[in-house]
Backbone bond lengths (Angstrom), bond angles and torsions (degrees), N, CA, C in turn:
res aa  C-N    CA-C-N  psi(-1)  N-CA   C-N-CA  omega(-1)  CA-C   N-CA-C  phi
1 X - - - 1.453 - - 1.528 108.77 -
2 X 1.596 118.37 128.19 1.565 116.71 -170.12 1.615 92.69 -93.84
3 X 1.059 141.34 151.17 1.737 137.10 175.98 1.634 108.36 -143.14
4 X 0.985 94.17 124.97 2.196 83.46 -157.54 2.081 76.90 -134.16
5 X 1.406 81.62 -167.44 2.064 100.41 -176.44 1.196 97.10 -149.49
6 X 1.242 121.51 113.97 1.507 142.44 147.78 1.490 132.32 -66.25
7 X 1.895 123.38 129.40 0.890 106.08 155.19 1.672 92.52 124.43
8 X 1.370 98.22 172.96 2.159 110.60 -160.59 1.777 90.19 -52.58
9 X 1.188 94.28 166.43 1.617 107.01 171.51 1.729 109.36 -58.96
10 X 0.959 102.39 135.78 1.551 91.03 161.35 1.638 101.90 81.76
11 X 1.268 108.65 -21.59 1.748 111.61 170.29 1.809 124.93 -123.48
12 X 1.405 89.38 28.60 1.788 102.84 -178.86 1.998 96.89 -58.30
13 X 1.488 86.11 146.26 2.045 88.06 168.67 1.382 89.86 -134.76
14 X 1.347 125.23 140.44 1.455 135.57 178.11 1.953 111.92 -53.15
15 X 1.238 119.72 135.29 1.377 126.28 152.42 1.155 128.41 -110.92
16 X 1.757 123.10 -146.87 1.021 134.96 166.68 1.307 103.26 -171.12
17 X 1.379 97.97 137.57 2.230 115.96 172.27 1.521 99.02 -71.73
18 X 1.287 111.47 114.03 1.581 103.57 141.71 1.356 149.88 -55.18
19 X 1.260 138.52 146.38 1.303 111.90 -176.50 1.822 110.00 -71.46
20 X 1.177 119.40 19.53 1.266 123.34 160.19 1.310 108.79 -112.65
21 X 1.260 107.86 31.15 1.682 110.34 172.56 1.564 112.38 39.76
22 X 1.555 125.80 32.78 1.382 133.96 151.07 1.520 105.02 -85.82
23 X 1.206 109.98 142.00 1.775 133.22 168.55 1.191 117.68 -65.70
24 X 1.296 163.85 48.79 1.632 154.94 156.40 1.100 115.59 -34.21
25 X 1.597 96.90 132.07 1.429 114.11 173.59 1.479 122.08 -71.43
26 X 1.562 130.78 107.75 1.097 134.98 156.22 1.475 120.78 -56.28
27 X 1.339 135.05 -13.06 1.500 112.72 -152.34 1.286 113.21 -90.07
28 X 1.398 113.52 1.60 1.819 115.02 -171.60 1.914 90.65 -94.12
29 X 1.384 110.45 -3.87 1.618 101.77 -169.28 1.893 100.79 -118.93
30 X 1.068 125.22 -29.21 1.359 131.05 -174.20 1.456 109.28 -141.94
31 X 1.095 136.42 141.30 1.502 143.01 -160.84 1.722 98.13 -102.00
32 X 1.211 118.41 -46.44 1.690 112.51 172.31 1.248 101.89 -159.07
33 X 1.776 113.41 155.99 1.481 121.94 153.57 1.237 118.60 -77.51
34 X 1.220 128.84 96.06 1.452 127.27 158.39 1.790 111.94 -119.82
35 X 1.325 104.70 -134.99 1.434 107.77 -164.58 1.776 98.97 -99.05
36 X 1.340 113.94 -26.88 1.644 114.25 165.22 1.583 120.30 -46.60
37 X 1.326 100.31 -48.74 1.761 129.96 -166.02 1.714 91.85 -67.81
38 X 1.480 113.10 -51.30 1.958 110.61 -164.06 1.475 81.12 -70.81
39 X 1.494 128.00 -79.55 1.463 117.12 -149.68 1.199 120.68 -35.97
40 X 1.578 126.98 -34.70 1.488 141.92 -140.59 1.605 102.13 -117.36
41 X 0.988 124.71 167.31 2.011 126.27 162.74 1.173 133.04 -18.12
42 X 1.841 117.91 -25.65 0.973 117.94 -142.53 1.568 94.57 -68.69
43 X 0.971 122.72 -83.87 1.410 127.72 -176.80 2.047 120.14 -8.00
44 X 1.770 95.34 -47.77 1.486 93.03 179.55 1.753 104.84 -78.20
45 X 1.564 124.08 -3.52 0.999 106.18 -159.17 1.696 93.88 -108.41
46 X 0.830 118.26 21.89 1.362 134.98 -168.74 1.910 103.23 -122.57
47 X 0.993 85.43 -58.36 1.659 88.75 167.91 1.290 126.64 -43.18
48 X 1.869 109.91 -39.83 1.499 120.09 -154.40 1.918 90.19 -94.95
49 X 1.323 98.37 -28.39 1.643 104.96 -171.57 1.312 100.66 -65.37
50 X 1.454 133.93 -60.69 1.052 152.78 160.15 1.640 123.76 -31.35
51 X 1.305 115.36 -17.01 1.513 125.64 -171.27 1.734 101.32 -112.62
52 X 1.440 105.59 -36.98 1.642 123.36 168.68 1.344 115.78 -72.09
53 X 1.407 135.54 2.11 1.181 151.55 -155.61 1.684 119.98 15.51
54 X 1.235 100.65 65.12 1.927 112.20 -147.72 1.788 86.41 -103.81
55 X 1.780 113.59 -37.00 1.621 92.51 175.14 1.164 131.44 -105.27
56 X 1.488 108.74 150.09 1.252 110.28 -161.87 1.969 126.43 -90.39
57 X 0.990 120.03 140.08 1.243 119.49 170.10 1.547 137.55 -3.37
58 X 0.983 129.37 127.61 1.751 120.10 -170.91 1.267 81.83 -73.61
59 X 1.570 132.22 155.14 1.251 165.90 163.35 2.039 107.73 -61.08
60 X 1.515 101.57 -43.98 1.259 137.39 175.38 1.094 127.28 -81.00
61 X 1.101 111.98 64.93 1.459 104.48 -157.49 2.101 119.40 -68.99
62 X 1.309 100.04 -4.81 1.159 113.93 161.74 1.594 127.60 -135.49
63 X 1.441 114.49 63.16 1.194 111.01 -177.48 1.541 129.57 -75.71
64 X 1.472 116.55 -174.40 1.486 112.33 -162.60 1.727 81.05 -77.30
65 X 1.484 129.25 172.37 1.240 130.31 154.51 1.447 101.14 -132.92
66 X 1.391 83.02 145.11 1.399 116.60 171.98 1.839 125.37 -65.47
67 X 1.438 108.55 172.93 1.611 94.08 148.62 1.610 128.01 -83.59
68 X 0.839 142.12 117.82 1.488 154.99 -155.45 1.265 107.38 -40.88
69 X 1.924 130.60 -48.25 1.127 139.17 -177.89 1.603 104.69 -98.32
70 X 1.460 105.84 141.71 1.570 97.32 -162.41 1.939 84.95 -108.87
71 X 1.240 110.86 133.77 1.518 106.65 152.73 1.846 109.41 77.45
72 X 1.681 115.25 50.56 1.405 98.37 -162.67 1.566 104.66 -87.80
73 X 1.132 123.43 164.48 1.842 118.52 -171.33 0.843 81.51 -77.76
74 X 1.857 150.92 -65.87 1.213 107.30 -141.71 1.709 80.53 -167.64
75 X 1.694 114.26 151.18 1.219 131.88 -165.97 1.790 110.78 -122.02
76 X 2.257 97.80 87.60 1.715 89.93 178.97 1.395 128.70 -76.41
77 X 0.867 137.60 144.75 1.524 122.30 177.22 1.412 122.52 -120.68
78 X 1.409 153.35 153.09 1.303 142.53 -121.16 2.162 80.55 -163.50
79 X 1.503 101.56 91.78 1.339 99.30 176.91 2.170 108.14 -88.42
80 X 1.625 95.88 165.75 1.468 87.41 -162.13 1.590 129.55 31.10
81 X 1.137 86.87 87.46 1.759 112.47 177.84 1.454 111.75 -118.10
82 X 1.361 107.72 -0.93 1.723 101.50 174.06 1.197 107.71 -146.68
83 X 1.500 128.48 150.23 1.278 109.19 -136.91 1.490 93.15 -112.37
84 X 1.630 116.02 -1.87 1.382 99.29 171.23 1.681 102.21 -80.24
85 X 1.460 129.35 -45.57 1.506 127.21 -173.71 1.636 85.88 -40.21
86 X 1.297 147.15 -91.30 1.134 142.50 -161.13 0.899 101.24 -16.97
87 X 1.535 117.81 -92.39 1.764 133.58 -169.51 1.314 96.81 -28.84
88 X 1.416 160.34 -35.92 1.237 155.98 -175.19 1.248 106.38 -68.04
89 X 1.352 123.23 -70.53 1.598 145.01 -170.97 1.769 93.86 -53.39
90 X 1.255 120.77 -45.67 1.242 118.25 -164.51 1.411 132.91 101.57
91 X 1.765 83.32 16.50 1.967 97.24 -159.10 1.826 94.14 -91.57
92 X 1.028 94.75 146.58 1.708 93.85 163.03 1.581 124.09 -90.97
93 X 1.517 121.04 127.15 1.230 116.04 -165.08 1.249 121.39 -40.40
94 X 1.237 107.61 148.09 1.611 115.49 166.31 1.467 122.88 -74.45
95 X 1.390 114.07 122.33 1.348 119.18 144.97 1.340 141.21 -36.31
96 X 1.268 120.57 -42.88 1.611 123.90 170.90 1.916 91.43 -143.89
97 X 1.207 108.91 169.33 1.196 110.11 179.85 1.578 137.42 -61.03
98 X 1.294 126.99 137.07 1.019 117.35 -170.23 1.464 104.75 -88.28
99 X 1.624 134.86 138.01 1.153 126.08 174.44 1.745 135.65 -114.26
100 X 0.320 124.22 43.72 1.681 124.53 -168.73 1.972 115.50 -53.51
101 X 1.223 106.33 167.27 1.515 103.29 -178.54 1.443 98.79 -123.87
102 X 1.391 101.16 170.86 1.805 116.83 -173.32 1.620 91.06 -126.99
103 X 0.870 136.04 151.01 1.836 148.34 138.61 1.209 114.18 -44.20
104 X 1.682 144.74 91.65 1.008 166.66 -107.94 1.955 90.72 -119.82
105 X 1.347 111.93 5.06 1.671 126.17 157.66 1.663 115.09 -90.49
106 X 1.391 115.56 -34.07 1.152 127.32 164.22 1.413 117.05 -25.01
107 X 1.690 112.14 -46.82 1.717 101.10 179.70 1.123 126.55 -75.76
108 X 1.480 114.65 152.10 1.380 142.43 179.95 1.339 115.26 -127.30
109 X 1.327 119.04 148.94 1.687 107.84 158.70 1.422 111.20 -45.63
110 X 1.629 86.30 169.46 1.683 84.20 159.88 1.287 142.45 -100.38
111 X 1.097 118.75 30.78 1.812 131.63 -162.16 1.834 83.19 -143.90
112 X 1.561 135.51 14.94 1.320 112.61 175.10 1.040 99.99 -127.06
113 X 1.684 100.62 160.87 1.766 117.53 -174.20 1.159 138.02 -23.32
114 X 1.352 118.63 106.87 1.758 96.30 168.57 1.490 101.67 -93.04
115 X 1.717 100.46 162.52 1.361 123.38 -158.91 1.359 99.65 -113.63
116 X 1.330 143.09 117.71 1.129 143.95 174.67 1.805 103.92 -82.38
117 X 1.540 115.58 124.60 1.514 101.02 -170.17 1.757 114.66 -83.90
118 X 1.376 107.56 175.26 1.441 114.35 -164.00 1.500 97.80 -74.83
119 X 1.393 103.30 122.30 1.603 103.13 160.93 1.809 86.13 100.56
120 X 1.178 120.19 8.80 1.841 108.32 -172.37 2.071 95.99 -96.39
121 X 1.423 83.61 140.31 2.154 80.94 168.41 1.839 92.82 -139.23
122 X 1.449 116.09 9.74 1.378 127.63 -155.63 1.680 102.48 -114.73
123 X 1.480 136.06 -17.25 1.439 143.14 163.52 1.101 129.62 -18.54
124 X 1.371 120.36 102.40 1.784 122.22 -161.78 1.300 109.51 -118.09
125 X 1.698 136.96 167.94 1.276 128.61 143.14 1.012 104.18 -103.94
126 X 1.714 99.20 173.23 1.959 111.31 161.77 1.663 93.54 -157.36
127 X 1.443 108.20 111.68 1.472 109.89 145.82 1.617 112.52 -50.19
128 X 1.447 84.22 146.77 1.559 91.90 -174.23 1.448 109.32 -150.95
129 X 1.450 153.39 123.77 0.867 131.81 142.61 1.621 138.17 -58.43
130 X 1.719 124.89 118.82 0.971 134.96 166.46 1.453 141.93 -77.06
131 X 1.032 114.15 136.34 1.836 119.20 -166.90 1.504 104.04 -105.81
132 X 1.385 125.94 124.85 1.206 122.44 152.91 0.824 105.85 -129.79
133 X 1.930 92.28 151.20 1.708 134.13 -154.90 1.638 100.44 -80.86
134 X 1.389 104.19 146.65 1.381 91.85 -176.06 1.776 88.39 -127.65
135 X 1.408 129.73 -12.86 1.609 105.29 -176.60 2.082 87.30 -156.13
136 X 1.008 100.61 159.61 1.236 106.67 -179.29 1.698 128.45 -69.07
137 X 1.546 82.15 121.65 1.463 108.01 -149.08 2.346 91.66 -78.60
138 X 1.171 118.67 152.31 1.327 102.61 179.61 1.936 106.17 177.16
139 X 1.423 97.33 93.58 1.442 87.43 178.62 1.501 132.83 82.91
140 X 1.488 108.59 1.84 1.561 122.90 -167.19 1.484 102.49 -50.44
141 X 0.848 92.42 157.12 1.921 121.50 171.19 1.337 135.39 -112.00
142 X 1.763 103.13 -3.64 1.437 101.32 -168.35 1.604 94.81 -153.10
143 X 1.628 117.35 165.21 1.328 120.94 169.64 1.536 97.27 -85.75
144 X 1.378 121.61 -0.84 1.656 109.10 170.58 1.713 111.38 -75.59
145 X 1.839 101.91 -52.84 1.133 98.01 -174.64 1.713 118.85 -58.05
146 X 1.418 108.06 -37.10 1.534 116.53 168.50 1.293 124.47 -28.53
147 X 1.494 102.31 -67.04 1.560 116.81 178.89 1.508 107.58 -58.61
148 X 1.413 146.92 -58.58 1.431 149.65 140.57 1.370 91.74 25.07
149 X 1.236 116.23 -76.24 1.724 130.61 -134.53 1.310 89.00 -85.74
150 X 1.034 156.74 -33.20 1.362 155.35 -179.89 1.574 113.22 -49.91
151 X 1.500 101.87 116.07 1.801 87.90 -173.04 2.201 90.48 -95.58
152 X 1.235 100.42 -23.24 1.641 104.75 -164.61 1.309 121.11 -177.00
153 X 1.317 111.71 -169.63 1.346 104.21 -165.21 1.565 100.66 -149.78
154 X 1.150 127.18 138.10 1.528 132.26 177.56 1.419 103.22 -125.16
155 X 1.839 92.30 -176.57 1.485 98.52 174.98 1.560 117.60 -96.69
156 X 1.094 139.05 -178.14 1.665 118.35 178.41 2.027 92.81 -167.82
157 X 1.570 103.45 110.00 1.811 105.93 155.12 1.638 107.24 -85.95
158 X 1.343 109.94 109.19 1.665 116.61 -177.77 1.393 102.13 -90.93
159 X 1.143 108.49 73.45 1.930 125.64 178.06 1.397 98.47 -63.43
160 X 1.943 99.54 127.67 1.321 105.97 -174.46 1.588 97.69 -131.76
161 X 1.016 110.27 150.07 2.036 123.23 151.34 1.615 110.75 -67.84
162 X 0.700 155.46 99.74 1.444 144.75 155.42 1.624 121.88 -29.02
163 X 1.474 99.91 -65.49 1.283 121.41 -178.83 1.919 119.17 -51.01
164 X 1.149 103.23 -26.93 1.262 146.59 -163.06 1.934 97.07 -82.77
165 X 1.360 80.68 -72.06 1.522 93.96 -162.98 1.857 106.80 -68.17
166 X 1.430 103.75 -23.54 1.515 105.10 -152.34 1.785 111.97 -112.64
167 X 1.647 84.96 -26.13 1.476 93.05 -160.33 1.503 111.29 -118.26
168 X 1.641 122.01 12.91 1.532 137.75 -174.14 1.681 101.79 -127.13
169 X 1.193 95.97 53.27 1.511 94.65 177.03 1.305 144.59 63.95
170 X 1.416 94.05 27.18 1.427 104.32 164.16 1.417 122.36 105.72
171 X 1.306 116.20 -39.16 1.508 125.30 -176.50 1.205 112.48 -73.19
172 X 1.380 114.98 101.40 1.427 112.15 163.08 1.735 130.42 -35.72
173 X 1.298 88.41 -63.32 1.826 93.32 170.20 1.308 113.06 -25.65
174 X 1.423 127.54 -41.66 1.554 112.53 -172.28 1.278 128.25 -76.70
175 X 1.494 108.83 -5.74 1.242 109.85 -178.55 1.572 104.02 -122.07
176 X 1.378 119.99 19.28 1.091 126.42 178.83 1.960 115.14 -106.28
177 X 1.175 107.43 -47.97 1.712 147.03 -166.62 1.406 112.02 -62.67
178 X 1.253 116.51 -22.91 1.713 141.57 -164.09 2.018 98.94 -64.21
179 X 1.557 114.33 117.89 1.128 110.14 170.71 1.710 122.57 -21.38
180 X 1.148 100.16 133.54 1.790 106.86 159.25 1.918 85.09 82.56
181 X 0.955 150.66 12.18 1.178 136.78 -159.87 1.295 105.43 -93.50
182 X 1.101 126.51 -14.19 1.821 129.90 -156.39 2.128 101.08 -120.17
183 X 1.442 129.93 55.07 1.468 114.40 -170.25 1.724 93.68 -83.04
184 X 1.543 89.15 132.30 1.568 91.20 -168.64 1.603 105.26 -127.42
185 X 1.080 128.33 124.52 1.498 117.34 -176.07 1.673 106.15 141.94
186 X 1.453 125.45 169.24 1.343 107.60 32.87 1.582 125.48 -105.63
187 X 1.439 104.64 -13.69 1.616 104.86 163.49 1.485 111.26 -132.31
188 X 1.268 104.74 178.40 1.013 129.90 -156.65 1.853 99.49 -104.64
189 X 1.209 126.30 67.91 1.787 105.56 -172.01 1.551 105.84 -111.16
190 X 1.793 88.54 134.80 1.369 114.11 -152.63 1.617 86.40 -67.27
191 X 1.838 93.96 173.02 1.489 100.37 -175.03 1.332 132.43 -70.17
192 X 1.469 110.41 -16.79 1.474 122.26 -169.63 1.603 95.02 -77.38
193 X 1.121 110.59 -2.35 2.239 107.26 174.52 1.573 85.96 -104.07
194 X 0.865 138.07 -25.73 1.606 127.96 171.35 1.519 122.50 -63.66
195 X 0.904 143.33 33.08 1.685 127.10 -165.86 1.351 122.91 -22.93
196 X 1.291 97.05 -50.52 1.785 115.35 -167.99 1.373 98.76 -131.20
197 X 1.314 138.16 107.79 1.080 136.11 146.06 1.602 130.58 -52.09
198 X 1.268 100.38 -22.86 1.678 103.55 166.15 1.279 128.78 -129.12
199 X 2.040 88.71 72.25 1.632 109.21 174.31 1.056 83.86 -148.02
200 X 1.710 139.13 30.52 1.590 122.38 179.11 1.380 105.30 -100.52
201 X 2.015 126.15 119.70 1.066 120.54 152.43 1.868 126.66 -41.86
202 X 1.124 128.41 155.05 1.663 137.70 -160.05 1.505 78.89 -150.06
203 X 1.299 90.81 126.60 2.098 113.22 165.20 1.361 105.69 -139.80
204 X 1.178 98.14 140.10 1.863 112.69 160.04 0.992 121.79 -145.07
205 X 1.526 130.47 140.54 1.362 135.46 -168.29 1.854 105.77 -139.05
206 X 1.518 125.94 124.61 0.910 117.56 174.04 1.603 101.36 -111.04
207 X 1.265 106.12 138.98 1.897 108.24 175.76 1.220 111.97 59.96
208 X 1.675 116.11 8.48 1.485 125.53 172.86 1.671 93.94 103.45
209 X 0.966 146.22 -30.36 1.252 130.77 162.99 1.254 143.75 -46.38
210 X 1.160 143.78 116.96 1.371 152.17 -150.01 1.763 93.69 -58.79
211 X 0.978 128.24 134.70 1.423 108.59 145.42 1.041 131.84 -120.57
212 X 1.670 110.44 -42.81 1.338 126.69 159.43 1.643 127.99 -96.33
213 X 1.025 143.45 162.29 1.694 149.81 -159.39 1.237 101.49 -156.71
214 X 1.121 177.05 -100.64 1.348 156.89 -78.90 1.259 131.49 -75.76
215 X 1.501 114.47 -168.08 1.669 123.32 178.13 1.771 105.71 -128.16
216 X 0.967 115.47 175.80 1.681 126.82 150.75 0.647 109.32 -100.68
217 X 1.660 155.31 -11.70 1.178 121.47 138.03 1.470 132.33 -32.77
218 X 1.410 114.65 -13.49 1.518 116.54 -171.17 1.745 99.85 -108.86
219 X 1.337 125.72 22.47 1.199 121.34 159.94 1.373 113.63 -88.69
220 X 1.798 92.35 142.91 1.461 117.42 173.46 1.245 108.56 -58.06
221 X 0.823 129.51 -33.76 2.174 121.30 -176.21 1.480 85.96 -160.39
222 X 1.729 88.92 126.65 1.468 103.70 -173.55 1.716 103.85 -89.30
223 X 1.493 99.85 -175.10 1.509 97.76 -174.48 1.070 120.16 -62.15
224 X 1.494 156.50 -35.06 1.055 159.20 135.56 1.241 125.91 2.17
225 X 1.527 114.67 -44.26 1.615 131.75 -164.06 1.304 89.49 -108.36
226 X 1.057 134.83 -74.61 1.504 143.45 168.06 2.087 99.31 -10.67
227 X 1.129 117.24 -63.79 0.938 115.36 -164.45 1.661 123.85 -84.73
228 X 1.727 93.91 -13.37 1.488 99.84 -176.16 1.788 88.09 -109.01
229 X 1.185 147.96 -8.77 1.446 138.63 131.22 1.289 120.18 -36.70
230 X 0.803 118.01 -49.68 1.760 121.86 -163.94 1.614 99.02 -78.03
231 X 1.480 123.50 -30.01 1.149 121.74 -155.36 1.845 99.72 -96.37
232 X 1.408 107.95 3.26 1.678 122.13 163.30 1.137 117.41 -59.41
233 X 1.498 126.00 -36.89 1.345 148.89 -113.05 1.333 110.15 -147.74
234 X 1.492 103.11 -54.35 2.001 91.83 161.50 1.400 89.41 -170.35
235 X 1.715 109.98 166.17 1.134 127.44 -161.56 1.830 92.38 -73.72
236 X 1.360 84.83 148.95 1.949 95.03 170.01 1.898 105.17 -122.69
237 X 1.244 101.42 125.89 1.161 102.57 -177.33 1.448 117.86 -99.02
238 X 1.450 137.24 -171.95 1.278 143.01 -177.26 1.904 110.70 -88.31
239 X 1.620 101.93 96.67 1.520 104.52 -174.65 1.609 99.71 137.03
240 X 1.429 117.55 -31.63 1.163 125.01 160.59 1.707 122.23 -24.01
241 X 1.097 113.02 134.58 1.403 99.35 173.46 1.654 108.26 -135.53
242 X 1.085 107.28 155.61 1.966 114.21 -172.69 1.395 96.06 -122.14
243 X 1.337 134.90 135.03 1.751 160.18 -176.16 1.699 84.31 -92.69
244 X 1.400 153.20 144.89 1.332 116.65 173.63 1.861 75.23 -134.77
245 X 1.049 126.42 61.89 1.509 133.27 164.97 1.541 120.17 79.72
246 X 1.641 112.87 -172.84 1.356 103.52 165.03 1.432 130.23 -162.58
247 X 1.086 135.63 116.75 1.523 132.60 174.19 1.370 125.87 -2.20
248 X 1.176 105.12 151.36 1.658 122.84 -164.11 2.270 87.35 -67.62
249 X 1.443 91.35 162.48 1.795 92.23 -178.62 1.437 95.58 116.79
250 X 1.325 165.57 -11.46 1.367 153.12 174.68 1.574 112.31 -50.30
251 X 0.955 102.41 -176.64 1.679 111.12 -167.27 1.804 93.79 -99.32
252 X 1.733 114.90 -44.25 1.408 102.38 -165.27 1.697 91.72 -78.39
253 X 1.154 145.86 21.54 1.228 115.62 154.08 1.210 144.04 -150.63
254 X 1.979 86.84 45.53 1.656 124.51 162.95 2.072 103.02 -84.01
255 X 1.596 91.63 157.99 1.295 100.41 -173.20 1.705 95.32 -55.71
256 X 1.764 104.33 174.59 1.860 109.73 157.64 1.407 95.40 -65.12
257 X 1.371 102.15 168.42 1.464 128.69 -38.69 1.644 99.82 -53.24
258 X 1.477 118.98 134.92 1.272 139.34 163.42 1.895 108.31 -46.98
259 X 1.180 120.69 140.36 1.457 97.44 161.58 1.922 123.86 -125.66
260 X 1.508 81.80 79.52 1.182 92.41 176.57 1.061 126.57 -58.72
261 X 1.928 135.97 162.23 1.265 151.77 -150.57 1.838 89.57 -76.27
262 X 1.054 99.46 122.82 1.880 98.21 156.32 1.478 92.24 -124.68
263 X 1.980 90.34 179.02 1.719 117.74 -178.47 1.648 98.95 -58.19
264 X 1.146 109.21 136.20 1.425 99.34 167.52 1.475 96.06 104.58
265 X 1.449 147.39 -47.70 1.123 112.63 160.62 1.117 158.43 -10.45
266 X 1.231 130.36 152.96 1.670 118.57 175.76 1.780 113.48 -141.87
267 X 1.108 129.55 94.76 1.483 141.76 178.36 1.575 120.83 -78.48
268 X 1.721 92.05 113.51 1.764 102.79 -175.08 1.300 101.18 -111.38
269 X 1.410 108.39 117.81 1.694 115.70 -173.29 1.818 108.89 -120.41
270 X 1.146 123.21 112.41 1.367 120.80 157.34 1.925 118.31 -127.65
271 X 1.290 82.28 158.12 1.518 106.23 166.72 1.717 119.10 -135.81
272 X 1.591 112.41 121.72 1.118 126.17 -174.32 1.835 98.43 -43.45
273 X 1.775 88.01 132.24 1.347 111.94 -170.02 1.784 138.80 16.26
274 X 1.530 91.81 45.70 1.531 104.61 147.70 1.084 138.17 -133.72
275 X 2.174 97.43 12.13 1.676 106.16 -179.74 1.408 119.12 117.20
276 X 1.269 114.83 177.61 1.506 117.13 -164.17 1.603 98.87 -130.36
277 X 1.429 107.29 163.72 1.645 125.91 155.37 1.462 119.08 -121.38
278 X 1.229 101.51 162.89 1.457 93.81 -175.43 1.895 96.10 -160.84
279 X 1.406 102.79 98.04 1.602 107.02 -176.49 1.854 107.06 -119.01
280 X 1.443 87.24 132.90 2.022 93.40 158.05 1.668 111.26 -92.31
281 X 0.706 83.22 142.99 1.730 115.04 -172.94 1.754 101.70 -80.32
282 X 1.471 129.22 127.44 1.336 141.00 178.61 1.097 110.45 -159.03
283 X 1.564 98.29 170.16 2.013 104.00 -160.23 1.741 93.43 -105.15
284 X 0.851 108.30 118.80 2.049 115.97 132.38 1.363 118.23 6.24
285 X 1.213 144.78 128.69 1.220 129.69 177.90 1.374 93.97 -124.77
């Protein structure tokens, strides 16, 4: 089931993709997708509506979309997760996961602006595949219980500063946290359309150029561990979302000149069968 949010900023109403790739309106059956909606019915009650053919057609047949999860508490992210992105950066693999956080304001659809910040010449992408939490994650013991907690999986550009992140003392967050940094979407498809989470091709193309190529198969700690790690460390709730890293191809670890994001860009992001992005690149005012 794909489950995305349609519509102006600030006025998304929940749907669903058909398997005829038509849009249905959820909002006469569920009020929003967030972390209330995964823990609770919504999902089976959406399913059964959807199988009864009870909703009806978006009006729109091409509306703006949203980010899929409305309102997540909090966005973990799992840096160097593949061991060629490392080998690029120059980092030596990690032993247990590396974690950092994003500002859970960061999201955007995925077809809207990124914001290059004031004073940035350092602006990167990273396809990434994203995990969202579907029930409260706490202390697990197993890659069974891990997987459990998984309500789905999206797409995620984890737009970073370099300069920011690497070269202001250390804190990742600062070069991570920066408006517009998090375009997440375009749906939301639950796990039972996932079999294997680590057999999904990751592409990116800036200005039509390839940049990135990979798989998850080539992650350092797959989703499973990723998610029952994190859940050592602090509770993960339902709406939660996990960044779970990203393939070799970034900007900081091409030769000079670097080719970082300017105004005028254009960012093509997919992940095998959960959809595409498609963002222009603009400055901060």
């Amino acid at each position: 089931m794909k489950l995305l949010r349609v519509g102006a900023v600030g006025q998304e109403r929940p749907a669903v993709r058909d398997r005829d790739g038509r849009l249905r309106d959820l909002s006469g059956l569920v009020t929003e997708i967030d972390g209330s909606f995964l823990a609770g019915d919504g999902p089976a009650r959406v399913r059964a509506a959807l199988a009864d053919g009870r909703l009806p057609v978006l009006a729109d047949p091409a509306p703006r979309i949203g980010a899929p999860i409305a309102r997540p508490g909090k966005i973990v992210c799992v840096g160097l997760n593949y061991s060629d992105h490392a080998a690029e950066t120059g980092a030596r693999l990690p032993t247990e996961p590396i974690l950092f956080m994003k500002a859970p304001n960061t999201v955007i659809g995925p077809d809207d602006e990124v914001l290059i910040p004031r004073g940035s010449v350092k602006t990167d992408w990273e396809v990434e595949l994203a995990v969202v939490i579907g029930r409260t994650a706490r202390y697990l013991d197993s890659d069974d219980e891990a997987m459990a907690c998984v309500a789905g999986y999206t797409v995620s550009n984890d737009v970073s500063e370099r300069e920011f992140q690497l070269e202001r003392g250390g804190q990742w967050d600062k070069g991570k946290s920066c408006e517009t940094f998090n375009p997440l979407g375009p749906w939301l498809v639950t796990a039972d359309e996932v079999p294997d989470p680590q057999q999904l091709g990751l592409r990116l193309s800036v200005n039509g150029t390839r940049r990135q190529d990979g798989s998850t198969k080539n992650m350092i700690f797959g989703v499973a561990e990723v998610v029952r790690y994190v859940s050592q460390f602090m509770v993960l709730e339902p709406g939660d979302v996990l960044n779970t890293g990203t393939p070799a191809g970034v900007a900081v670890g091409m030769p000079e000149p670097k080719p970082y994001l300017r105004p005028g860009d254009v960012i093509e992001v997919e992940v095998d069968g959960l959809g595409t992005q498609r963002q222009r690149v603009g400055q901060a005012s």
